[in-house]
C-alpha positions, 0 to 999 in steps of 0.5 A: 567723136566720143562714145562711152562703152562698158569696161571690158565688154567692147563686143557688147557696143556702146552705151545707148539710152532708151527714148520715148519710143522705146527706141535705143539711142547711143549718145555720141560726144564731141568732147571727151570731157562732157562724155567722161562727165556723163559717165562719171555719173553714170558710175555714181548711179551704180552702173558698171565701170565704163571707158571712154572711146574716142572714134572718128565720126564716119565711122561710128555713124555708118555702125549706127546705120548698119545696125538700125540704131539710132544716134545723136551727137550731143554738142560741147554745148549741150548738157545731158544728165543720165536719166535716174537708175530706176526710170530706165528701161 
């Protein structure tokens, strides 16, 4: 599993998008190249530096769970585009 952090800032947890609900939600990648895609554009939107972590899955489910935060595993077939920089919470 893949998440994406910001660069520097590993305290801080993993980046997360809001929902409809406005509930936070941390995108968990199963491949590292659809995460670093992500990513990139995330970079190219204006956000900070980011570094992709590679975790095992149990792992950064049960911090999710402890947490209360919510989670999805985007899949090797799935495509998601981060939302534009001014539409986020």
């Amino acid at each position: 599993m893949h998440i994406i952090r910001v660069k520097g800032m590993s305290q801080e947890g993993a980046y997360a998008v809001v929902n409809e609900y406005g509930e936070k939600v941390v995108f968990m990648f199963e491949d590292k190249d659809d995460a670093d895609r992500y990513k990139d554009q995330l970079e190219a939107q204006g956000d900070p530096p980011m570094v992709v972590i590679s975790i095992k899955d149990h792992v950064a489910f049960a911090a999710c769970e402890r947490s209360g935060t919510r989670y999805t595993v985007i899949g090797k077939d799935e495509l998601v585009i981060p939302p534009p920089k001014n539409d986020r919470i």
